[in-house]
C-alpha positions as CSV (number, residue, x, y, z in Angstrom):
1,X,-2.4,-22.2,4.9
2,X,-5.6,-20.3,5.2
3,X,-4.4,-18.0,7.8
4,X,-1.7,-16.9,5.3
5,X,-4.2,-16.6,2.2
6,X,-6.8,-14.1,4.5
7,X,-3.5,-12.2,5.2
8,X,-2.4,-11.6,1.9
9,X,-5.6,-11.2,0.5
10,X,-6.5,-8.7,3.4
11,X,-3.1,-7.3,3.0
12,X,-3.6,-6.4,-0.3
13,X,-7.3,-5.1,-0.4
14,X,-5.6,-2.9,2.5
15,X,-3.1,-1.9,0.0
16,X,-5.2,-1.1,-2.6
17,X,-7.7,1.2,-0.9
18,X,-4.3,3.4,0.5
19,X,-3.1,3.9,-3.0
20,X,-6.4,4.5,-4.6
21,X,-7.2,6.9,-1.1
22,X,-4.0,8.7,-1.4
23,X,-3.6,9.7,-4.6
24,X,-0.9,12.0,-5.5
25,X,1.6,11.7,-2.5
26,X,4.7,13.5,-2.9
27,X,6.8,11.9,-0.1
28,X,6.7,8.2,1.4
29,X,4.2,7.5,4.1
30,X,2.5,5.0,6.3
31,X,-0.6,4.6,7.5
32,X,-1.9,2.6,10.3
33,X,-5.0,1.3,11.5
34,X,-6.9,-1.3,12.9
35,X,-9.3,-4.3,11.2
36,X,-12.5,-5.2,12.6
37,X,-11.1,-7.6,15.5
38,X,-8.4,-5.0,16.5
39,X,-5.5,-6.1,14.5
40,X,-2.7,-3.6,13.8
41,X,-2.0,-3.0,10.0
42,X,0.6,-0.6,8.2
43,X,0.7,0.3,4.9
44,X,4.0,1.4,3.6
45,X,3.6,3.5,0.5
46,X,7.0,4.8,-1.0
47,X,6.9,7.3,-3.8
48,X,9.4,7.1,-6.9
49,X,9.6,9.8,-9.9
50,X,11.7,9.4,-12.7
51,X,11.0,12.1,-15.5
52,X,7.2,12.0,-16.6
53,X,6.2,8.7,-14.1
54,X,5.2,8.5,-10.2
55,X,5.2,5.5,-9.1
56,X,3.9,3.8,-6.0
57,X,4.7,0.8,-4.1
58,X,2.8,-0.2,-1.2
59,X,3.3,-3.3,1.1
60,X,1.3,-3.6,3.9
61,X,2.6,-5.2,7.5
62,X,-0.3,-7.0,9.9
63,X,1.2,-6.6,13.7
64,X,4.9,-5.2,12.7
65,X,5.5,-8.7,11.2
66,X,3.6,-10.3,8.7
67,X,4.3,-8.7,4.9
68,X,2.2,-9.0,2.3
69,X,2.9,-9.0,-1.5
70,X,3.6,-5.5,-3.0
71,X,1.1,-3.4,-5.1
72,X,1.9,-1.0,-7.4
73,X,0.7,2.2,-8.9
74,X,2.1,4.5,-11.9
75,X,0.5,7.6,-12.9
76,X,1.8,9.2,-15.8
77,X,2.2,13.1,-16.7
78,X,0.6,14.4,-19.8
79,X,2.3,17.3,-21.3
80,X,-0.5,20.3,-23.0
């Protein structure tokens, strides 16, 4: 059980610092890297406009196989 709680909370820290460090993709992406003791972590970030709203989902994936909850991002287009 406390495996699974530092992966989700890692997981979505991970998350959160792509969506934040990515701001304004146009297209879906992932990004890999590595944690501190050489783990392999992806973060899936899709893209999705409707109208005035982009909005972001990223999930992020520890060794191709452990998932972590989804975070989400909207950004909204203000018209002058």
């Amino acid at each position: 059980m406390t495996q699974k709680a530092w992966v989700d909370d890692y997981g979505h820290n991970i998350s959160k610092l792509n969506l934040f460090l990515n701001e304004g993709l146009e297209k879906d992406s992932v990004i890999e890297q590595k944690d501190s003791i050489g783990v392999e972590w992806e973060t899936v970030i899709t893209a999705q406009n409707t109208g005035d709203e982009t909005c972001y989902k990223a999930t992020s994936i520890r060794n191709k196989a452990d998932t972590t909850r989804a975070l989400y991002k909207c950004e909204y287009r203000r018209h002058k």
